[in-house]
N, CA, C and O of each residue as an XYZ file, in Angstrom:
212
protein
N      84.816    -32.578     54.565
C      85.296    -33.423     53.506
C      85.513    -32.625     52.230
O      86.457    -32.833     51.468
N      84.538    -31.659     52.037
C      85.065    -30.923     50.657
C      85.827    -30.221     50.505
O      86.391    -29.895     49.460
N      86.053    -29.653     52.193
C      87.172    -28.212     52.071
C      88.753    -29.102     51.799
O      89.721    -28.582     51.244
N      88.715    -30.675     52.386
C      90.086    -31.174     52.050
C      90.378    -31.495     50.344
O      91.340    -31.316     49.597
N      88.914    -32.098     50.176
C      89.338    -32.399     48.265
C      89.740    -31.320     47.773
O      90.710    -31.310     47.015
N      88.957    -30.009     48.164
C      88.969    -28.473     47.417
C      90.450    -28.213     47.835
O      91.101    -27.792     46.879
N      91.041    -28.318     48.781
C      92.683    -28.035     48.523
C      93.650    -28.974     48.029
O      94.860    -28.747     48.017
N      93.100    -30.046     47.614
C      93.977    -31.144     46.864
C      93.499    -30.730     45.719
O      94.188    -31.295     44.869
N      92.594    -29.966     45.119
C      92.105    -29.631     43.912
C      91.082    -30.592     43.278
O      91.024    -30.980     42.111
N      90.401    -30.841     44.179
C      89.033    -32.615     43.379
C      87.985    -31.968     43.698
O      87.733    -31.305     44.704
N      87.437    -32.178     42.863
C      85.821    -31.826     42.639
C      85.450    -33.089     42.570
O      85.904    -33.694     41.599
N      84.668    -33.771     43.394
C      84.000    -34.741     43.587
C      82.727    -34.772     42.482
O      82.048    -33.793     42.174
N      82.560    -36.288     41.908
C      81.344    -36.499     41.602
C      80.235    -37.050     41.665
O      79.248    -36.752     40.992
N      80.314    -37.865     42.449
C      79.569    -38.689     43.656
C      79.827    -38.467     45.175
O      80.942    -38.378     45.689
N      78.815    -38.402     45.716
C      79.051    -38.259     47.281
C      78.173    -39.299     47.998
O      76.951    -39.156     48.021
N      78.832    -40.423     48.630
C      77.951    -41.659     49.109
C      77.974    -41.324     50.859
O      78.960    -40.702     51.253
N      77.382    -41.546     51.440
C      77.528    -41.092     52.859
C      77.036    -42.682     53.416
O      75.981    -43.311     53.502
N      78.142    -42.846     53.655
C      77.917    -44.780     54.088
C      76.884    -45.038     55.470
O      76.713    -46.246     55.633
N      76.489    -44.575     56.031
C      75.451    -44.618     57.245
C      74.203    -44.779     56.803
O      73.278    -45.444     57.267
N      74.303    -43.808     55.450
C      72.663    -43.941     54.732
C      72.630    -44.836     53.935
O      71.592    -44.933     53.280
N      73.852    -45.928     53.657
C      73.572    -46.739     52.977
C      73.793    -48.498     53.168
O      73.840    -49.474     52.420
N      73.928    -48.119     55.219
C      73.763    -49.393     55.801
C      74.945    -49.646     56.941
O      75.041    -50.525     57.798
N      75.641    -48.743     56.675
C      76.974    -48.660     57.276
C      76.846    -48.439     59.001
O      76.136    -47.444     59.149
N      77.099    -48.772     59.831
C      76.917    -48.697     60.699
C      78.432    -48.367     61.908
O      79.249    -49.252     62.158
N      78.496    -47.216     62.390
C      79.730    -46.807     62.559
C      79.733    -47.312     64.124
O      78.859    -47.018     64.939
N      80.797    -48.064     64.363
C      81.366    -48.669     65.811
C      82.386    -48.102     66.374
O      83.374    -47.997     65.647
N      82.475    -47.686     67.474
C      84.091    -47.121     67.764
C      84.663    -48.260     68.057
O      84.066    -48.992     68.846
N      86.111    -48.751     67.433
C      86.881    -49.696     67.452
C      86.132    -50.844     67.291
O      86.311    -51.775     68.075
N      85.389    -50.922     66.472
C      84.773    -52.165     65.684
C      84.313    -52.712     64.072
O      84.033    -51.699     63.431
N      84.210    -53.457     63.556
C      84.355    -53.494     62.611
C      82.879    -53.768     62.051
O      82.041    -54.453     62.637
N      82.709    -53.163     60.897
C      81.291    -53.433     59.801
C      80.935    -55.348     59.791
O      81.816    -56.197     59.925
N      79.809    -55.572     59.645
C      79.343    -56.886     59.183
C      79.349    -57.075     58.059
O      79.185    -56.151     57.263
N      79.517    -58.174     57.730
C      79.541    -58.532     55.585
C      78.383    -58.066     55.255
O      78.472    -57.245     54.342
N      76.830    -58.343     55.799
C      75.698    -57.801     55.263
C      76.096    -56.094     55.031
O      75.546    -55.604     54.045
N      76.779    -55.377     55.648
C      77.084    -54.019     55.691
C      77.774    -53.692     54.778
O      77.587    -52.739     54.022
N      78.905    -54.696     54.766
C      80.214    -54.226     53.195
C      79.352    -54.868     52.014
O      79.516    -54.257     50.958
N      78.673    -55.706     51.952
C      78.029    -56.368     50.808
C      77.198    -54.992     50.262
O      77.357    -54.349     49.225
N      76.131    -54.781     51.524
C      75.236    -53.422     51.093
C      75.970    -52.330     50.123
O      75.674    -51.860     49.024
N      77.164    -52.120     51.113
C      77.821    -50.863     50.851
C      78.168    -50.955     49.651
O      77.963    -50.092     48.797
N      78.975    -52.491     49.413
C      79.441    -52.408     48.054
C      78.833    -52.581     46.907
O      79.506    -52.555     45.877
N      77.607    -52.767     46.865
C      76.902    -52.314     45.556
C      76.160    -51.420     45.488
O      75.170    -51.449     44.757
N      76.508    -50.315     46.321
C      76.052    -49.194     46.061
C      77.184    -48.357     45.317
O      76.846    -47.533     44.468
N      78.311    -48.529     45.579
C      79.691    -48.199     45.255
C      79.848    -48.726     43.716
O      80.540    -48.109     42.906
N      79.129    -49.948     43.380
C      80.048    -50.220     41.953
C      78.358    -49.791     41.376
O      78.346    -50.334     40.271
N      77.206    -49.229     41.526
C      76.314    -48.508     40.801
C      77.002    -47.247     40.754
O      77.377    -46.653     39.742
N      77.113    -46.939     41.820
C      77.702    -45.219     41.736
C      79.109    -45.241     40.535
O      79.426    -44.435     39.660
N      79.748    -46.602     40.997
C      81.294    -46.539     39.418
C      79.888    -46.509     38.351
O      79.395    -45.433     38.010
N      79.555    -47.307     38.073
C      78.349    -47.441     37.039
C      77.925    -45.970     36.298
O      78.344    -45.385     35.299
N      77.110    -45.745     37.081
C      76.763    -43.996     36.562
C      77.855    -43.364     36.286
O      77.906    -42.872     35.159
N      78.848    -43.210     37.048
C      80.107    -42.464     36.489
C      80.305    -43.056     35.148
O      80.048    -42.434     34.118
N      80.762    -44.256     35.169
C      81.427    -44.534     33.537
C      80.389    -44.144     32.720
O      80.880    -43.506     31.788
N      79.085    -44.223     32.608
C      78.022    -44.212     31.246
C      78.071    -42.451     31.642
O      77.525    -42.000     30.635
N      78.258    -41.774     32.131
C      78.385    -40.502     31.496
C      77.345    -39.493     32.331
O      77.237    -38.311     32.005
């Protein structure tokens, strides 16, 4: 994942790794709402910290 940002030129500043944060990977299946719910407030803390600096 970094060697692709590093040739688009992005330096990442958060790195969330969705498995550790409830995500549960299916081949050809889809996440549960308890899973996107989880996921997604981990995602708008992580926007969070970004905006305050």
């Amino acid at each position: 994942m970094h060697a692709c940002l590093a040739n688009a030129g992005v330096v990442p500043d958060q790195h969330l790794v969705l498995n550790r944060l409830g995500a549960v990977k299916r081949q050809h299946g889809e996440c549960t709402e308890g899973e996107v719910e989880a996921v997604w407030r981990e995602v708008e803390a992580a926007l969070e910290r970004l905006a305050a600096g």
